[in-house]
C-alpha positions in Angstrom: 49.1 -32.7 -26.6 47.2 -34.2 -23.8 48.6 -31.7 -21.4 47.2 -28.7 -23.8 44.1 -30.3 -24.4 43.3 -30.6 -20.4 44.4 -26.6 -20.3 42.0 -25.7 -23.0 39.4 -27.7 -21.3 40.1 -25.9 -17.8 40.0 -22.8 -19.7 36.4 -23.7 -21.0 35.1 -24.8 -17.0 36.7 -21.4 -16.1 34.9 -19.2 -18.8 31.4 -21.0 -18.1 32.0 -20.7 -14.7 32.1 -16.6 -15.1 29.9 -16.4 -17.7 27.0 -18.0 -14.9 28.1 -15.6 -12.6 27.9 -13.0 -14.9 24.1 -13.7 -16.1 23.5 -14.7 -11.7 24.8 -11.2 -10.7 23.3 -9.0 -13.6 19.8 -11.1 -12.7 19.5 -10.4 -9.2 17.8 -8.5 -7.7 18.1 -6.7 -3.5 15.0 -4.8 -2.3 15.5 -2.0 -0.6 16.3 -2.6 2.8 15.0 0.8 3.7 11.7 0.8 1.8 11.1 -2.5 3.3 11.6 -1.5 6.8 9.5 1.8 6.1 6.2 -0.8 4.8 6.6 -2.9 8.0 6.8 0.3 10.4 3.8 1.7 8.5 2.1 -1.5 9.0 2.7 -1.8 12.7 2.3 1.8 13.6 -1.6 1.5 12.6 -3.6 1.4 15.7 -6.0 -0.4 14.2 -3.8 -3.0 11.9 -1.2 -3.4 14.4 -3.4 -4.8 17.3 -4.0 -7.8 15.4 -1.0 -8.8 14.0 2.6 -9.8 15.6 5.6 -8.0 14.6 7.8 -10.3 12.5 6.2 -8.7 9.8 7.9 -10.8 6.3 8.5 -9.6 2.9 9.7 -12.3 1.1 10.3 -12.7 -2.8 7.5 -14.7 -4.7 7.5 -15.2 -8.6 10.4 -14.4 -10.4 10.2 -13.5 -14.8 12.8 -12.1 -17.2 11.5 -10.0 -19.5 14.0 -8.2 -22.5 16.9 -7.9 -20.2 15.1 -7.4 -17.3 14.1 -9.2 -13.8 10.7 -8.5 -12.9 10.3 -9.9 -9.2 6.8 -9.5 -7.1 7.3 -9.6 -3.1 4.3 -11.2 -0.9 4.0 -9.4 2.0 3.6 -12.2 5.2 2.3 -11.8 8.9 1.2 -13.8 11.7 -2.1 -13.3 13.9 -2.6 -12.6 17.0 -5.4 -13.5 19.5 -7.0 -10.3 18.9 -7.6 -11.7 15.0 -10.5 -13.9 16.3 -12.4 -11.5 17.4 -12.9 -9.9 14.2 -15.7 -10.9 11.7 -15.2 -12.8 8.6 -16.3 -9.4 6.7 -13.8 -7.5 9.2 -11.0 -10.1 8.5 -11.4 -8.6 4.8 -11.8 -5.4 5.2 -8.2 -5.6 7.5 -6.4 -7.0 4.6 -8.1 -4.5 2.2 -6.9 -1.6 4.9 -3.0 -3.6 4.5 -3.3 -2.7 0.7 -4.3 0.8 0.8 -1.9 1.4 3.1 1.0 -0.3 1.2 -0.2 1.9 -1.5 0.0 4.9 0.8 3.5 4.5 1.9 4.2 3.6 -1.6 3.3 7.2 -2.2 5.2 8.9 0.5 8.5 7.9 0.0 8.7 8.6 -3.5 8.6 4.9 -5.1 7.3 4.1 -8.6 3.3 3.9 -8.7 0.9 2.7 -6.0 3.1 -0.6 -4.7 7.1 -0.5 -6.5 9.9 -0.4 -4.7 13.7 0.0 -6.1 15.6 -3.2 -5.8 18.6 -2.9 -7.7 19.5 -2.3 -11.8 17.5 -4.0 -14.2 15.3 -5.0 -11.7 11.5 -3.6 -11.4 10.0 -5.6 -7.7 6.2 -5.3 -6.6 4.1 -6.8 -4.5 2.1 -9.8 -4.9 0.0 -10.3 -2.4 -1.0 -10.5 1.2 -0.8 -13.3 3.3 -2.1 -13.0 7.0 -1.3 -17.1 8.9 -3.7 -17.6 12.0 -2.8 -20.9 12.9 -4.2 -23.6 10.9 -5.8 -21.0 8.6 -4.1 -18.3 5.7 -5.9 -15.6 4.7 -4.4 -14.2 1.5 -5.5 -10.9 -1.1 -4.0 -10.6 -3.9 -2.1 -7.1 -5.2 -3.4 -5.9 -8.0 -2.4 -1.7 -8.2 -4.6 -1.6 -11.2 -7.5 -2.1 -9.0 -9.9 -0.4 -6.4 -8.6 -1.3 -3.0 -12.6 -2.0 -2.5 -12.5 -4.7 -5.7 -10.3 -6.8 -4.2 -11.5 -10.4 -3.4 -10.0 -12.7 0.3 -9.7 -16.3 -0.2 -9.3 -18.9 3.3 -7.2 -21.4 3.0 -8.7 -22.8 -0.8 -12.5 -21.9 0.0 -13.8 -19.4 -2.9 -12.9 -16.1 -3.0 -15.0 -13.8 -0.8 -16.1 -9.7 -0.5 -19.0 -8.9 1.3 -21.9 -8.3 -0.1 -22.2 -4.7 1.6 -18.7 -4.2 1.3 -19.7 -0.4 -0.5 -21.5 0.8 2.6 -18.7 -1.2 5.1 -17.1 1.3 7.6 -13.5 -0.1 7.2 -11.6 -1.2 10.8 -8.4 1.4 10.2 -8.1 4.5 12.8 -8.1 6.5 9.2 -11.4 5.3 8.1 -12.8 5.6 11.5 -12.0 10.0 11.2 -12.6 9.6 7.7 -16.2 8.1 8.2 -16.6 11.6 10.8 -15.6 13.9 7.9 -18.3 12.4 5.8 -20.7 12.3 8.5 -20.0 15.9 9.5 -20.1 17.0 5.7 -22.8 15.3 4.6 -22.9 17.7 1.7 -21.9 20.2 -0.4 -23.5 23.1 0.3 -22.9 25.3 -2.6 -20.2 25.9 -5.3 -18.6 28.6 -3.6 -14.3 28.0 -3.0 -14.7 28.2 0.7 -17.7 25.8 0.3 -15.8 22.8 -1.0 -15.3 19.7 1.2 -14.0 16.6 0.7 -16.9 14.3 1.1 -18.2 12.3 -1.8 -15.0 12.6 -3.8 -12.2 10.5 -5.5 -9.0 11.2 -7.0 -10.7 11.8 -10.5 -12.8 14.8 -8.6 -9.2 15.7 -6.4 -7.2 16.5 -9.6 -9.7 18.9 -11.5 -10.2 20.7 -7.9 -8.5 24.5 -8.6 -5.9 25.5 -6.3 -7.9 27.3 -4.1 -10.6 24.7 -3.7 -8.2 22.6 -2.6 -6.9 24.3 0.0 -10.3 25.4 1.2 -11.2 21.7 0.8 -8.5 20.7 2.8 -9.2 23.5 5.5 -12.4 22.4 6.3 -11.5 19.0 6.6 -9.3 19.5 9.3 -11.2 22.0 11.2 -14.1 19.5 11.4 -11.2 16.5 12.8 -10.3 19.6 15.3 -13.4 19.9 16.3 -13.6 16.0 16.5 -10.9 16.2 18.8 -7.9 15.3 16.6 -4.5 16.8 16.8 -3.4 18.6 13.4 0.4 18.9 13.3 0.9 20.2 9.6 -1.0 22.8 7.7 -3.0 22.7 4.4 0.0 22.7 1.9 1.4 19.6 3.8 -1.4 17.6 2.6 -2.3 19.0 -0.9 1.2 18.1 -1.2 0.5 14.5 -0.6 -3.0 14.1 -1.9 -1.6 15.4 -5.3 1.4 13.0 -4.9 -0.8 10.4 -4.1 -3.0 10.8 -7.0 -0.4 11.1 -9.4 -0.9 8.0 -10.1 -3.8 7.0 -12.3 -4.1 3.7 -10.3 -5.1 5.3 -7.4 -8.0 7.8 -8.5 -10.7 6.1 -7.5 -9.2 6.5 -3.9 -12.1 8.5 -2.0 -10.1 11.8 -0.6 -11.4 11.3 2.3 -9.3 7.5 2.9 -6.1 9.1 1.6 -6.0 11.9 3.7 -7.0 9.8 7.0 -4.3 7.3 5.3 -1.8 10.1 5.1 -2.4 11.7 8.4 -1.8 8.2 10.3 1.2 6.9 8.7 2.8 10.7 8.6 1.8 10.7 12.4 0.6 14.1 11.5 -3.1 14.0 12.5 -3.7 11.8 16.1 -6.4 12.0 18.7 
């Protein structure tokens, strides 16, 4: 009796035992080791985000919820500083974190994920991003990932100081090699000159304008965009369709509309390597 009572009671250990492993297996969750490699390269292949930060570039997994049979996991995206980071400006300090999120949405874009920041990371599991953390010694400067918002909204908090945007932050020339040819497209086309097709530029408009552009517009749009970066002395490698293709990709997304045009397509060019000086 005793012997059949200690087998039933192995038998129980045995069956708890699996059924934990069942619910640990079907509740993990494995980012893609691919889409992760892809955000750090995009990240250090900036010319203008990569001179400040090292290279152990670390996406690590942050809160954790299960939701109706599903594991919902949000990813905070960690890098370290270097000397080059104190020369910056407190307001350019932000605007380099706000360049990290556009650019996390970018890539998000090209490869085909889920919406301006998911990445696949196994079944049953949706993963995001969380937030930004950037360590300079002593000091983290974090930014929170919210896909739902402007990259221009978002707020950088020091340490446990208050959060802070600058006060100018709308008229801020950002510190990204994008924004730097974007800021010449606007300059160049400082506006539209008629409503003619072959007329249409770029400047002044968001994804909301991008999306109700015709065909043609957009391609003339686009067109004139990169003749005035050729005549800025950038490299064009790809032709109009190539980035249509990606602005409308890009602005699937309802998230991203109020994008200016101008940032995703300096956004696109750099991370495709497709447009260079």
């Amino acid at each position: 009796m005793n012997s059949k009572n200690g087998v039933v009671q192995n038998m129980k250990k045995i069956m708890a035992t699996c059924i934990v492993l069942i619910v640990l297996v079907g509740c993990s969750a494995k980012a893609d080791e691919e889409a992760m490699e892809t955000y750090k390269n995009d990240l250090l292949v900036s010319m203008d985000i990569s001179p400040y930060i090292n290279d152990d570039i670390e996406i690590l997994p942050g809160t954790r919820n299960k939701y109706e049979g599903y594991l919902f996991v949000d990813y905070n995206i960690r890098m370290n500083t270097n000397e080059n980071f104190n020369d910056l400006s407190k307001d350019d300090k932000y605007y380099l974190l706000n360049d990290i999120v556009l650019t996390i949405r970018t890539t998000t874009t090209l490869i085909g994920h889920n919406g301006g920041g998911s990445f696949d990371c196994g079944k049953k599991a949706i993963c995001d991003f969380e937030g930004i953390e950037i360590v300079d010694g002593e000091d983290t400067y974090t930014m929170e990932y919210e896909k739902s918002r402007s990259a221009d909204s978002h707020e950088m908090v020091v340490n446990s100081e208050e959060p802070y945007k600058p006060e100018t932050q709308q008229d801020k020339v950002s510190v990204t090699t994008g924004s730097a040819f974007s800021t010449g497209l606007d300059q160049e086309n400082n506006q539209d000159t008629g409503n003619q097709d072959t007329e249409t530029i770029v400047n002044n408009k968001n994804g909301n304008d991008w999306v109700n552009l015709t065909e043609n517009q957009k391609f003339h749009a686009v067109s004139n965009a990169l003749y005035s970066l050729e005549h800025q002395g950038y490299t064009i490698l790809e032709g109009e369709y190539y980035y249509i293709e990606a602005l409308d990709a890009f602005y699937s997304d309802a998230e991203t509309k109020n994008e200016s045009v101008t940032m995703a397509l300096a956004s696109i060019g750099t991370l495709s390597g497709t447009i260079n000086k």
